[in-house]
C-alpha positions in Angstrom: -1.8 -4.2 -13.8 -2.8 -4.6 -10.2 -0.8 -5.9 -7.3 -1.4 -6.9 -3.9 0.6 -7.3 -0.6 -0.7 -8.0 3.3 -0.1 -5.1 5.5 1.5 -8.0 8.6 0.7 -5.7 11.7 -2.0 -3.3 10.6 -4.1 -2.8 13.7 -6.2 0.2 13.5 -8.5 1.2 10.7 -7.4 4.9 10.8 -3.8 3.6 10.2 -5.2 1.8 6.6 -6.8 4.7 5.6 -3.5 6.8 5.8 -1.9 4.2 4.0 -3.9 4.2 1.2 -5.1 8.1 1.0 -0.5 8.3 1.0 -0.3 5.6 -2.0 -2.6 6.9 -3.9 -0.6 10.6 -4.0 2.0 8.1 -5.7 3.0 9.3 -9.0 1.5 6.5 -11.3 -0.5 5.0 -9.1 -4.4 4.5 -10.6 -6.2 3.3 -8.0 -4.5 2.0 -3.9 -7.1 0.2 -1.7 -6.5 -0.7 1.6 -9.5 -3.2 3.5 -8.5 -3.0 7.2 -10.5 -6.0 8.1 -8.6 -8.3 5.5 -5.1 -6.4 6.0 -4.5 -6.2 2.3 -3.4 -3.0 0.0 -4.5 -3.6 -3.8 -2.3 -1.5 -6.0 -3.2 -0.7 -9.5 -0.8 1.0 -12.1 1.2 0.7 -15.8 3.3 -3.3 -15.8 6.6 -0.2 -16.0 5.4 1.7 -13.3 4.8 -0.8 -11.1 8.5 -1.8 -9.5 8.9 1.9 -8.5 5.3 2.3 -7.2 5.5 -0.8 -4.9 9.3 0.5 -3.6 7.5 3.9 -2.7 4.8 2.1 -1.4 6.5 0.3 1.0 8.6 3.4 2.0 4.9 5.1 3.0 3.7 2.1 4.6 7.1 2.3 7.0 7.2 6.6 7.5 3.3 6.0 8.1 3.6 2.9 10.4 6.8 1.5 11.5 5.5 -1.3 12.5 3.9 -2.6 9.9 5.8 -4.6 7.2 4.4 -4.8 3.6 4.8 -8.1 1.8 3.5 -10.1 -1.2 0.0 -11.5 -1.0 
């Protein structure tokens, strides 16, 4: 199943690759992508896996970058 959210604030394209090189460590996680130019994070994981995944997700995206809020595409 994949997923994806818009990274609102993402303003450096070093910042998006931390963010995904982080999610894909995730435990579950098959595949993260994160495209700086369109500010969007594809997640791609098991239908069970997935609520956890995005709640971990969203805990990198905010130790990574404070200032950037993930939300639903």
């Amino acid at each position: 199943m994949k997923k994806s959210f818009k990274l609102v604030g993402l303003d450096c394209a070093n910042c998006a690759a931390k963010i995904e090189t982080a999610v894909q460590k995730i435990t579950g996680v098959q595949t993260a992508t994160v495209s700086f130019m369109t500010t969007k994070m594809t997640i791609e994981a098991e239908r069970e896996d997935m609520p956890a995944i995005v709640e971990q997700a969203k805990a990198v995206v905010k130790k990574l970058e404070p200032d950037v809020e993930m939300v639903k595409a």
